[in-house]
C-alpha atoms as one frame of an Amber mdcrd trajectory, in Angstrom:
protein
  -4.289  -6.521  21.645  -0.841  -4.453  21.237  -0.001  -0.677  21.131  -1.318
   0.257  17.941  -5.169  -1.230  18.572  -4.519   0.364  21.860  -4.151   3.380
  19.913  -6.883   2.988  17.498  -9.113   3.135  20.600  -8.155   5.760  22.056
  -8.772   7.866  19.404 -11.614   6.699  18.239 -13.162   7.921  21.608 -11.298
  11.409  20.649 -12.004  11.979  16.983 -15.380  10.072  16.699 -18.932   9.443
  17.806 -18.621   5.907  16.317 -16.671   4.066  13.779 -18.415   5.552  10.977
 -18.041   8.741  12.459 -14.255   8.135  13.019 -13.672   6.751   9.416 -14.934
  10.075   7.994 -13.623  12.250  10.648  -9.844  10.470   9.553 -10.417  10.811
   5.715 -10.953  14.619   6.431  -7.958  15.126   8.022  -5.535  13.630   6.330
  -7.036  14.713   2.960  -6.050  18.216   4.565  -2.413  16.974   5.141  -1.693
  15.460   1.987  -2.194  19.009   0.713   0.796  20.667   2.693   4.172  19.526
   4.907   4.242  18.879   8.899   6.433  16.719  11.628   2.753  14.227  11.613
   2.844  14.057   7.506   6.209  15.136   5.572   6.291  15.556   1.964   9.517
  14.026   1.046  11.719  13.134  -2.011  11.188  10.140  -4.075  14.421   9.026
  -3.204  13.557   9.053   0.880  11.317   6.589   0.383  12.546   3.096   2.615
  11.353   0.157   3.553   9.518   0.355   6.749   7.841   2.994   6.154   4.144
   4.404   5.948   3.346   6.761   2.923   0.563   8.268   1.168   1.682   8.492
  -2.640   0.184  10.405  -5.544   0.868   8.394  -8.332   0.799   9.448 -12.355
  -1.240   7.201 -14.739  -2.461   7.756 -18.405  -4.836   5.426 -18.761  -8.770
   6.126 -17.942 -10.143   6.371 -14.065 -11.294   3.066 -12.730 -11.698   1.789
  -9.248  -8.052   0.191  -9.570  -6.485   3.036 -11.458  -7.604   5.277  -8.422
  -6.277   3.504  -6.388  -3.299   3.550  -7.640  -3.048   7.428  -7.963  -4.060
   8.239  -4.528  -1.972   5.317  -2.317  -1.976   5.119   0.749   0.985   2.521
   1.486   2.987   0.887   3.637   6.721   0.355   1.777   8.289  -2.947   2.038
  11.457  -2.812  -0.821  12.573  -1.631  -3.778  14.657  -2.864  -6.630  16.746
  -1.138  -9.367  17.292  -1.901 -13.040  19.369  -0.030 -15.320  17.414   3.450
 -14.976  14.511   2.005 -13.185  13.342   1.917  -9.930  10.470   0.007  -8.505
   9.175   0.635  -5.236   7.785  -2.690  -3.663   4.383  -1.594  -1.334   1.413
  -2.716   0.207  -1.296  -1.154  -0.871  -3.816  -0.524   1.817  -6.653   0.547
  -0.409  -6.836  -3.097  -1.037  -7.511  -4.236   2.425 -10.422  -3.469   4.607
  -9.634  -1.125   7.809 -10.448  -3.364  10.459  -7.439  -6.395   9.081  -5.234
  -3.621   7.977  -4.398  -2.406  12.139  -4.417  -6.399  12.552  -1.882  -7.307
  10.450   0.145  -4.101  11.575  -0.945  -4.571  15.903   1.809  -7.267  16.723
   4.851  -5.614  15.055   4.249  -2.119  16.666   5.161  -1.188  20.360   4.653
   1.683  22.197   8.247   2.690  22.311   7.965   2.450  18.395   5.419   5.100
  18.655   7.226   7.377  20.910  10.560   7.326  18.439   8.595   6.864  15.120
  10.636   4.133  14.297  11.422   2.316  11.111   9.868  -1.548  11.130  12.287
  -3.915  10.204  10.512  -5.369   7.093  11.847  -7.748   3.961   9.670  -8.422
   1.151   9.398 -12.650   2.263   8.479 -11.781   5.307   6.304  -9.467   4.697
   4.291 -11.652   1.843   4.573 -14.671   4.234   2.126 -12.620   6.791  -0.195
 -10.794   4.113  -0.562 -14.707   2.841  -1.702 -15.810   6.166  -4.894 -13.410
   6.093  -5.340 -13.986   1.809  -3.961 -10.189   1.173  -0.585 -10.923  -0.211
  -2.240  -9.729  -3.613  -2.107  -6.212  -2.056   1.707  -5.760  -2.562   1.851
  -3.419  -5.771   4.959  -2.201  -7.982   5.153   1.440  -8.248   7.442   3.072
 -10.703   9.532   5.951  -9.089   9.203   7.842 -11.772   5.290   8.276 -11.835
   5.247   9.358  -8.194   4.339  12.924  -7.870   4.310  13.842  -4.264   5.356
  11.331  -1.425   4.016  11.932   2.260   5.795   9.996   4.877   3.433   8.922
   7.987   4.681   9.492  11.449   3.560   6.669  13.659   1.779   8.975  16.086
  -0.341   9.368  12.971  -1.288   5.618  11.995  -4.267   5.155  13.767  -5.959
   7.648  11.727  -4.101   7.158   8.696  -5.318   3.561   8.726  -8.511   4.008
   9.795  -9.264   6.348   6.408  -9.272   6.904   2.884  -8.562   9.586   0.667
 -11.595  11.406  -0.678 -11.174  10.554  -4.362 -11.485   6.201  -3.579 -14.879
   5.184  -2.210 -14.442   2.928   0.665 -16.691  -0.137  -0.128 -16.111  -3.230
   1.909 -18.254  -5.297   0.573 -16.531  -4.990  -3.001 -13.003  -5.650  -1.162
 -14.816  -8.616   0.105 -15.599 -10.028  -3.102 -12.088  -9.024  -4.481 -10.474
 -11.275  -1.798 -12.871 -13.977  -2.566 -12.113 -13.833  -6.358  -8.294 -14.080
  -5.204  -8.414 -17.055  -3.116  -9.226 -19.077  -6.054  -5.921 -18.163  -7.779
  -3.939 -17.552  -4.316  -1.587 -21.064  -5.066  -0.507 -20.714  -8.465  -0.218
 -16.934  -7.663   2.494 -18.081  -4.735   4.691 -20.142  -7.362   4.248 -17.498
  -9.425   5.535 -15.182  -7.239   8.456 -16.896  -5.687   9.642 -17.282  -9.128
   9.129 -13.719 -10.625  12.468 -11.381 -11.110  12.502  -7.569 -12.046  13.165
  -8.001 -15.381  10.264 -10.280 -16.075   8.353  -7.796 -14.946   9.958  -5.217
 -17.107  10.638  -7.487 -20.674   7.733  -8.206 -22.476   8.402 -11.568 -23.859
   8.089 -12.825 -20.268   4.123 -12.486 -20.952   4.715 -13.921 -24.270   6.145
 -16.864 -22.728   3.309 -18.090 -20.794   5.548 -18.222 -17.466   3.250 -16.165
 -15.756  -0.522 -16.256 -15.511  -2.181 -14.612 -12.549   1.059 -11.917 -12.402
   0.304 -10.986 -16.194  -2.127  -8.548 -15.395   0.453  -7.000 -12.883   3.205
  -7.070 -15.286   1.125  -5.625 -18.034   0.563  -2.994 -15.850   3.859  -2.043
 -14.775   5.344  -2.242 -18.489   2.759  -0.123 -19.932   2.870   2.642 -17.410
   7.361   2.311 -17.538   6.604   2.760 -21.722   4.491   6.225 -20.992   6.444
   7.530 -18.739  10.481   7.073 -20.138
């Protein structure tokens, strides 16, 4: 057990009766900073954002509400790279709302150390490695593309904070882990052909259409669907 599960204890014993208690207690609270500015949760620029990074994003889609489009709009995220093209920028995250709570402080425990958390510190992250370790647990599928352009506010997450940040959700996206249970199962059964897939993708497949077209990409297509659609409503 490192710092950060360390951590998670300790304020568990502070901020809850249990961990149901704690879970709602968290979602709360940080509902009530996304609304405003502090040293714990900063609204900053788009442009701020780096790898390494925890952030809560607010995110602008047109299409209809759905349990993926929400969350989507209200992300909490942990940042991992970004890429440019021409006038576009794509931010390269983890999206936590795809994980359960208990393997999301898991994945994070062995890369955090208490001296981290004392200087809020920036983890040194690159998108292989980071996909390397989401594969081991069956998550790399939670690494989303989000278009700078359709963020409307960006917190960043102080360290001191991510105990409670990960142990939460935002208000809006119902918490159900049974369904992100059966979401991982579904993705095991594509998780090989979505590897190759993914070690073979560039930026502008996922931006050009014909890359759909031309059958390179099968498990990604829904992704890249996704991100071209949203890049065409919002130019």
């Amino acid at each position: 057990m490192g710092a950060l599960l360390d951590r998670v204890i300790l304020n568990q014993k502070v901020f809850g009766t249990d961990i149901v208690d704690f879970f709602k207690k968290n979602t709360e609270f940080m509902a009530q900073k996304y609304t405003k500015s502090d040293d714990m949760c900063s609204a900053v620029g788009k442009e701020s954002i780096t790898p390494g990074r925890f952030y809560f994003f607010q995110y602008s889609l047109k299409s209809k509400a759905s349990d993926v489009s929400n969350w989507m709009k209200w992300s909490p995220v942990f940042a991992i790279d970004w890429k440019q093209d021409n006038m576009s920028k794509i931010v390269y995250c983890i999206n936590l709302n795809f994980i359960p709570i208990e393997i999301r402080c898991q994945i994070f425990d062995e890369f955090i150390s208490e001296q981290m958390f004392e200087k809020n510190s920036i983890l040194q992250v690159d998108f292989k490695g980071v996909y390397s370790e989401l594969l081991k647990y069956g998550f790399e599928y939670s690494i989303w593309e989000y278009n700078a352009i359709q963020l409307d506010q960006v917190h960043q997450i102080n360290l001191e904070l991510l105990p409670r940040f990960l142990n939460s959700t935002h208000p809006k996206n119902k918490y159900d882990p049974k369904n992100l249970m059966d979401i991982w199962r579904a993705k095991l059964s594509t998780r090989k052909k979505r590897h190759q897939e993914m070690l073979s993708s560039t930026l502008r497949d996922f931006l050009d259409v014909d890359s759909i077209i031309s059958g390179k990409y099968e498990v990604l297509s829904g992704h890249i669907e996704r991100l071209q659609k949203s890049m065409n409503g919002f130019k």
